[in-house]
N, C-alpha and C positions, 0 to 999 in steps of 0.2 A: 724216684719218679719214673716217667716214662724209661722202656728202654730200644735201645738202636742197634741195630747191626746191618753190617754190609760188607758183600763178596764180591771180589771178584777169582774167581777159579777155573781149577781144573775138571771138577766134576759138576754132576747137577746140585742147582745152587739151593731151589727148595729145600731140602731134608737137611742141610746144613744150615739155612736160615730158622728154620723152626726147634732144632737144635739147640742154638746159640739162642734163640728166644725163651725158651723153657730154665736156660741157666741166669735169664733176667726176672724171671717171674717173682722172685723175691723183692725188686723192687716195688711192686705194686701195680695194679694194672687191672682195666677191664673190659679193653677190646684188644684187638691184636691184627694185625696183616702182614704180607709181604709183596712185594712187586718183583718180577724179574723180568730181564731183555731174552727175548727167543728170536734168533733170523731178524735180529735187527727192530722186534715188535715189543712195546711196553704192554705191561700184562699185571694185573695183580688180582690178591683176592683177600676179603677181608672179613671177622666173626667177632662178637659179643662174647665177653664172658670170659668160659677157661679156654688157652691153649688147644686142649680138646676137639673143642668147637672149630677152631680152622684144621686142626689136624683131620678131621672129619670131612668137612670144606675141601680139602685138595685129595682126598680119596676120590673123590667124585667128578671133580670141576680141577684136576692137577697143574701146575705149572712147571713148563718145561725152562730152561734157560740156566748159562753158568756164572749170569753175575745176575746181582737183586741186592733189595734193601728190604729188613721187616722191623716190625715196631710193636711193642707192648705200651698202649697207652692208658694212662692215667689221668681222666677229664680234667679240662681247666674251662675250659670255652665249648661251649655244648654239650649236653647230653651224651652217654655212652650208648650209642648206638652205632649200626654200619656206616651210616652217612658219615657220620664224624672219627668215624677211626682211619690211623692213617696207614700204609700211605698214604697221600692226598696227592692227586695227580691233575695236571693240565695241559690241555694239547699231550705232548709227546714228554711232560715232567714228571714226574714221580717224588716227591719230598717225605721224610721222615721228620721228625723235630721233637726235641724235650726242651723244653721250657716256657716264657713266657713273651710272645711279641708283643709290647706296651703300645706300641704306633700301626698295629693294625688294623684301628679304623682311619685312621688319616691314610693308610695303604690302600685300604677298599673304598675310600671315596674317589682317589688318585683313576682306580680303576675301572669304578664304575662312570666314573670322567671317559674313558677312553670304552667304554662300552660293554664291559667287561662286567659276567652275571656271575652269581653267587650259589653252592648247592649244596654250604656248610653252617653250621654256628662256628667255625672253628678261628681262630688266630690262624693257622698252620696254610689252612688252604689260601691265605693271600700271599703264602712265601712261593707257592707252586704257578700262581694265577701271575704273579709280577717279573717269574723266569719266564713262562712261556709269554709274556708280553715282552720282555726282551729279546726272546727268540725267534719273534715276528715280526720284529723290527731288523733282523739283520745276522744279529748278534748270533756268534758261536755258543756251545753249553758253556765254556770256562768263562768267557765272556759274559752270558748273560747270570748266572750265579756267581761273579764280580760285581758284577754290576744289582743286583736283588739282595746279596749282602750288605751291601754300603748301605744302603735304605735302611735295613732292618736298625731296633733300638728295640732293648730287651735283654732276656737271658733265654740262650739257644746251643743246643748242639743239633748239627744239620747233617743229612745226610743227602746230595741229589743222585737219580738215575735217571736216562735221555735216553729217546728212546733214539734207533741205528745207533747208539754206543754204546758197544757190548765190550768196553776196555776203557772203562769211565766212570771212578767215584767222587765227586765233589764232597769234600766236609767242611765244617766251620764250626768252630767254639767261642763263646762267650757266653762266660756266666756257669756253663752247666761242660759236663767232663765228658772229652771224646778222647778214644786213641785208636792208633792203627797199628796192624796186625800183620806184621812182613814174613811174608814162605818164599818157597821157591816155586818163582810164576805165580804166583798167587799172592793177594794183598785183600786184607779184612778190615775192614771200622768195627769199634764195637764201643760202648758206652763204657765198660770196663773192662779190666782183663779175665774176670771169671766168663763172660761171653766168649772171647776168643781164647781160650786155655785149651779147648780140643784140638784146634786149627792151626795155632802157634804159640810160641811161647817168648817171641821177638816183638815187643812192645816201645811207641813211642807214645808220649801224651802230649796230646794238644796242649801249648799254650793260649795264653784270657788273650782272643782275638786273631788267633791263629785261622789259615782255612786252609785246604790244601788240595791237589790235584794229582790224584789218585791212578794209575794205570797196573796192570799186573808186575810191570817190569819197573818202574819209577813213582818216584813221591816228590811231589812239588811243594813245599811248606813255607808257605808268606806269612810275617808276621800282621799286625793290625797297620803298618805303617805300609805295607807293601815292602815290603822287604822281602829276600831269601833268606830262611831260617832254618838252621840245621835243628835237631832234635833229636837229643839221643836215644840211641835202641838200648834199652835192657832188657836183657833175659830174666824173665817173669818164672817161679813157681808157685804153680797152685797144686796144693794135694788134692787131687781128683775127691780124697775121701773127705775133703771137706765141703765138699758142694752134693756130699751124699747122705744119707737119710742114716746108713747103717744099722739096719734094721728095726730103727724106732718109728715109729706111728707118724710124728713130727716133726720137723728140725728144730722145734723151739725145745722138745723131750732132747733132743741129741744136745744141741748146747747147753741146756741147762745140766745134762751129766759129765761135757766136757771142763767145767770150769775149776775142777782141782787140778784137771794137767794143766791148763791154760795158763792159768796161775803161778803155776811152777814155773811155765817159762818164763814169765813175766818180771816173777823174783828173782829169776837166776839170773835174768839179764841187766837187775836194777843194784842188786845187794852179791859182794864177793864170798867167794867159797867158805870165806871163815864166818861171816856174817855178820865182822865189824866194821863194814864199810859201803857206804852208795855210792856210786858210780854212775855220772850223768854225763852227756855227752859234751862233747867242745862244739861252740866257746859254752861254758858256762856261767850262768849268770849269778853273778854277787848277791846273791841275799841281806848280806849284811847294809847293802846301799838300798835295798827295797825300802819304800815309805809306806807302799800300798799297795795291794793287788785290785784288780779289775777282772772278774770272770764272767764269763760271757757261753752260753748255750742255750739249746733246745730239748723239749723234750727230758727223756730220763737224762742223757748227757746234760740238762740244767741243775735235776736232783742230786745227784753226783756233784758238781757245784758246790749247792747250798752244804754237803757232809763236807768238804772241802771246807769250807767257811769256817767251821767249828774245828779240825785240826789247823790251820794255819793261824787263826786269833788263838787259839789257845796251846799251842805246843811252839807257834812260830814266832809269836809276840805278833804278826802283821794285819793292822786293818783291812779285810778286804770286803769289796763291794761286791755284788751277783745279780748280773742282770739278764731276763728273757731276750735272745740275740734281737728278734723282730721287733725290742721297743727300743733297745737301747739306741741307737745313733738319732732313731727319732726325736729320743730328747737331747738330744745333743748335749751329755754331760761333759763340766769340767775336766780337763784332765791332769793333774797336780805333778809336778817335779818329784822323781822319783817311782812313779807308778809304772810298772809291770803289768801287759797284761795278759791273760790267757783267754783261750779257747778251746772249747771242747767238744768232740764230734767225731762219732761213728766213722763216715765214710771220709771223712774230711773234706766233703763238698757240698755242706748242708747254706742252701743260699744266704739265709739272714745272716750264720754263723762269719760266712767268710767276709758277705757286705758289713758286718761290725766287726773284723778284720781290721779292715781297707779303712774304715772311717778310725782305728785306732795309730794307724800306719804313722809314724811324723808326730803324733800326740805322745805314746807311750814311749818309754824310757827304750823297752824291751816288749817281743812280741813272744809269748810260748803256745804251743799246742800242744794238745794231751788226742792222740787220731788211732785209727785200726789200721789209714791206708798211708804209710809212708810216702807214697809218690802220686797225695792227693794236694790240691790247690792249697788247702791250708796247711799243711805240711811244709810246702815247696815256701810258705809265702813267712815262715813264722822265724825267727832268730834262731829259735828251739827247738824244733819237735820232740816229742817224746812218743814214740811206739806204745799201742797198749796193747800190741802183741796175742792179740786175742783171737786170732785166726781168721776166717771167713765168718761172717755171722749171715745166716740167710733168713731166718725167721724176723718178721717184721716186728715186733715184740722184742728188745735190746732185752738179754740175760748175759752172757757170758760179756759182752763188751763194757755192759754195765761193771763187773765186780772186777773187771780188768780196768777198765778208767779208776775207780775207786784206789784203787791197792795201788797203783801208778802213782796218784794224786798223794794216799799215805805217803809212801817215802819219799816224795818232792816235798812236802812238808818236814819230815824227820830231816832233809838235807838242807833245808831253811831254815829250822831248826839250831841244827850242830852249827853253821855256815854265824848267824846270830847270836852264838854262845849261848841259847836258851837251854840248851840237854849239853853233857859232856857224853866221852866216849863211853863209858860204861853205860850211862841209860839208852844211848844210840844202841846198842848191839845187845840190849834187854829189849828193844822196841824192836829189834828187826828180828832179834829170835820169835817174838811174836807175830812177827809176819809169814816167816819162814815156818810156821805152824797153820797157817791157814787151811793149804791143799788138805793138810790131815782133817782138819774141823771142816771143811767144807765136804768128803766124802763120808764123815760121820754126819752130818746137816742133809745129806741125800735119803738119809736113814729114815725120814718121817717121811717119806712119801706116801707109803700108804696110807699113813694116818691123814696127809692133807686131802688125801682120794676120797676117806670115806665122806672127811669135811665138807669138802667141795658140792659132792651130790647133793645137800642141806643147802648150802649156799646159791647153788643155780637156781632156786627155788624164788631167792630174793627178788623184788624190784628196786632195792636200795640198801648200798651197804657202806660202812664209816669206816674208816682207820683212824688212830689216837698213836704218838708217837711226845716223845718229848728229847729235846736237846739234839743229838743228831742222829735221834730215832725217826725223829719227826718229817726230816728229810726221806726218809726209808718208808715211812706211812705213804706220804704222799705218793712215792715211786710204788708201792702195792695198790695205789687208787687205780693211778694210770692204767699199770698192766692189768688189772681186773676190767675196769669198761671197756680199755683199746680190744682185748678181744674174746671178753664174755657178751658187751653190749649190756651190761649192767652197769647201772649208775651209780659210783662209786667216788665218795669225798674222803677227805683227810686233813684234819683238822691237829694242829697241836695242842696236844691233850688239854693244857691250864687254859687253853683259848674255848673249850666246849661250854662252858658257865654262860658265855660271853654272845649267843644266839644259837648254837648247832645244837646244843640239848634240847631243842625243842621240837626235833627231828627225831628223834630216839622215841621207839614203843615197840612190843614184844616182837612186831616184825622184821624189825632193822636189826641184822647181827653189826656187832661193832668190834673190827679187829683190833687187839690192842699190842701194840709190838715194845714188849719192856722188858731185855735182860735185867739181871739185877744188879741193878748200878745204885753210882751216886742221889739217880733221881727216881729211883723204882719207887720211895715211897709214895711219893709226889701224883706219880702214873697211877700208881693203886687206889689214891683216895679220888681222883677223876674218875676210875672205874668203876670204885663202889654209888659213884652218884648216875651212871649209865645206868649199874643194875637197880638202883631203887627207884628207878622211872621203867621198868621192866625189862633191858635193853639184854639182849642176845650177847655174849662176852666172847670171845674168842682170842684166848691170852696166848703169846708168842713169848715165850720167857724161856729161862735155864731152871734146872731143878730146885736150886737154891729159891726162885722167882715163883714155882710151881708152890713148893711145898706152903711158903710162907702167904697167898694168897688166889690162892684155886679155888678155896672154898666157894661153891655160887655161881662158878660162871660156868658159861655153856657150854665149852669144850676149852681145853687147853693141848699145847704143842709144846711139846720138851726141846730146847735145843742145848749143844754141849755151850759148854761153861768158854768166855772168852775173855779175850783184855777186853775191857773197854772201848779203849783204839780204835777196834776194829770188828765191834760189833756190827756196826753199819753194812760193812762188808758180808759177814755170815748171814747175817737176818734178811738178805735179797732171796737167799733162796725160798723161802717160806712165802714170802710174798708172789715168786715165781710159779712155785707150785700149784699155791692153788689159784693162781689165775688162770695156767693152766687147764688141772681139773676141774675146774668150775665151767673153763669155757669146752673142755672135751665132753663134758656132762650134756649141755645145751646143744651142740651138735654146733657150734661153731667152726668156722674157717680160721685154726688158728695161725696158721704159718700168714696168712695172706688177707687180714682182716677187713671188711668192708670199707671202704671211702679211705684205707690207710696207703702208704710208701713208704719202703724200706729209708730209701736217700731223696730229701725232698729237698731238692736243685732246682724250686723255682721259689718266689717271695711272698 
């Protein structure tokens, strides 16, 4: 969602704040500003749209000063326009903010009590309007952003700037991820560490209720109770070349070509050298006392999930349940002696994700996570974490972290598996040589690109288009729906295939191509006579099969995709890319924004 940064330095703060905001752009966003102190004077300037746009904005109209705050926001409350992008400032305040303040109107009644006018749709601008009314009452900056926090109820990461305090950051977390960024003489906020990776590489993370008092030389960190709270520094690496394009067009192009090395590490840090053995971190949880799983996510991390569902009941013996994060707590299900539960999540601070966390806390047996960020809230908060080691992902559109969550989840299953007596050691280490083969099949699976390019150009043509998937294909249909609408903007379903009889066939006519994703398995028959009932209502075929799949039922259909030949297992995992691809070129055909797709966020850290 929104992103946040804040300096305080040795040089001019500008060109370091716009900086550090271009490395948030992947979260999503569609206005942007910054503020900085000059001579003691608050100052800001703010623009619509791309980055660009204020970059252009301070050619003209520059701001001078060595400490500021900027923000890429992403609307919740108001329109994206100037008025409402922040900073949002009052009197002599200046505030940034990601998240959601719930008691903002009982804030602005409070204030329009006391006389206090309005010149936002925004939540944000009553955090600004309730400092500077504490700071007219008396009150110091630490003092009245004390006192403006306590109020607030919600999920926020804060950043304050005052104006005559030009050695002065205020921040506060709850609900949504801040950390600060220590140099010498110099100290940074930034929403993650891919923002502050130029600046420094000495990193603490807010803890849920944390706020702190920021100078160039000191860090003052209260817990929610008020307390003094230490918070450790770790030195952070980020490979620069991973927040870079590397001469592709995209970064959704670059990590969809990164994912046979990614992979590799993934394997090499899950399965030992000889490749008879998994290897999960301490403590480790007993599978064998498992009664049930409980999975919980968003998003593609949900589809990932639901393929999960089908290796764990079927290779693991364990019932497990899969629920949408934002509904689950709502119904507040039972939770049964013995249950396990997980969570799955890109950034590992996806808000519903972590709030169905917190409501499993005390319920479940065990907590795991399957996350990209080690040293994110769900991470820090799980029995378990598991790394899915998938590097930086910046494109908004999950590719690599997707078939990195997948392959993770595979052999957490093969080890719930062995752990249950379900597999011995010989089919353990036939299953992981299967794994250990993927990187190979996935840079052969890179191999139909062009063929999905030419696809694609046909496809962008569509105003509606089906996926068909069966068993834990069907999960994989669904995740090629996603990534096709999220950013072609074509309206795309996914139905599992023996459910099409059942009202989606009456959708289908020669305009609607219908992707149908069926290595040749167990259930290819199955898939194939669901397709022949697409084509004889005239339906556009578009078969995603192995040669084997080709040869045996191409006849008829509109175009076919060869992919190599795989276990079963882990079909789910190859067959991402295909659905990658041509979401993809479907949506570079259309002249879409694919890294940064309308109304979307990379990490959405509010509910």
């Amino acid at each position: 969602m929104c992103g946040i940064i804040g300096v305080l330095g040795d040089h001019e703060a500008a060109p370091l704040l716009v900086e550090a905001l271009k490395r948030l752009e992947y979260r999503g966003y569609d206005s942007a500003g910054i503020a900085t102190i000059n001579d003691g004077v608050l100052d800001r300037r703010r623009a619509v749209g791309k980055l660009v746009n204020l970059s252009d904005l301070l050619v003209h109209e520059p701001l001078a000063g060595k400490s500021g705050i900027g923000h890429t926001r992403w609307a919740t409350h108001g329109a994206p326009n100037v008025v409402n992008a922040h900073p949002h400032c009052a009197g002599g305040v200046a505030v940034v903010h990601n998240g959601i303040i719930e008691n903002f109107r009982e804030l602005r009644a409070f204030l329009a009590e006391q006389g206090v006018g309005f010149a936002t749709d925004t939540d944000t601008e009553t955090v600004a309007l309730l400092a500077d009314h504490f700071r007219n009452q008396g009150l110091s900056p630490r003092d009245a952003a004390e006192q403006t926090i306590a109020r607030l109820e919600g999920a926020y990461a804060l950043c304050f700037l005052f104006d005559g305090e030009d050695d002065l950051l205020i921040a506060a977390r709850k609900g949504s991820p801040l950390a600060i960024g220590y140099g010498t003489g110099e100290m940074f906020v930034g929403s993650d560490a891919i923002a502050l990776a130029p600046m420094t590489d000495r990193i603490s993370y807010l803890e849920e209720g944390d706020w702190a008092v920021i100078t160039r030389d000191t860090v003052e960190i209260r817990d929610a109770n008020g307390t003094i709270a230490n918070r450790a520094i770790k030195t952070i690496q980020i490979d620069s070349a991973m927040v870079d394009k590397a001469g592709f067009k995209h970064f959704m192009a670059k990590e969809i070509a990164e994912q046979p090395v990614v992979l590799q590490g993934a394997l090499s840090h899950y399965i030992n050298a000889e490749a008879t053995a998994v290897t999960m971190p301490d403590p480790e949880i007993d599978f064998a006392q498992v009664e049930r799983m409980t999975m919980v996510a968003c998003g593609t991390a949900f589809y990932a999930c639901l393929v999960a569902k089908y290796w764990f009941e079927q290779i693991a013996g364990i019932p497990v349940e899969v629920d949408v994060a934002s509904e689950f707590r709502y119904r507040e299900p039972p939770v049964t002696k013995g249950t396990v539960a997980l969570f799955i999540s890109q950034s590992g601070e996806t808000a519903d994700t972590l709030a169905a966390l917190r409501y499993m806390q005390g319920k479940a047996d065990k907590i795991m996570s399957v996350v990209n960020v080690p040293e994110s809230s769900i991470a820090r908060e799980s029995d378990m974490p598991l790394p899915i080691l998938a590097g930086t992902e910046i494109g908004v559109a999950s590719t690599k972290a997707f078939t990195c969550q997948l392959t993770t989840l595979a052999i957490l299953a093969l080890r719930a598996a062995q752990m249950r007596g379900r597999i011995n050691d010989a089919e353990l280490a036939e299953k992981l040589a299967a794994l250990r083969s993927l990187p190979g099949l996935l840079n052969l699976a890179l191999g139909i690109e062009d063929k999905t390019k030419s696809i694609s150009r046909k496809l962008a043509e569509a105003r509606d288009i089906l996926f068909l998937g069966r068993g834990a294909m069907y999960p994989l249909a669904l995740e090629g729906a996603l990534k096709l609408k999220e950013i072609s903007y074509i309206h795309a379903e996914a139905y599992a295939s023996g459910e099409l009889k059942h009202g989606p066939i009456a959708l289908v006519d020669k305009h609607v191509p219908i992707i149908v994703m069926a290595p040749r398995d167990s259930l290819f028959d199955k898939t194939v006579s669901n397709m022949q009932e697409v084509m004889a209502r005239g339906g556009k075929v578009l078969l995603i099969t192995d040669q084997k799949g080709a040869t045996e039922a191409s006849t008829g259909v509109w175009e076919t995709i060869i992919m190599p030949e795989v276990d079963p297992f882990l079909a789910p995992i190859l067959y991402a890319v295909p659905a990658q691809l041509l979401a993809y070129h479907t949506a570079v055909a259309k002249g879409t924004d694919v890294d940064q797709p309308r109304n979307l966020a990379k990490s959405v850290t509010v509910e």
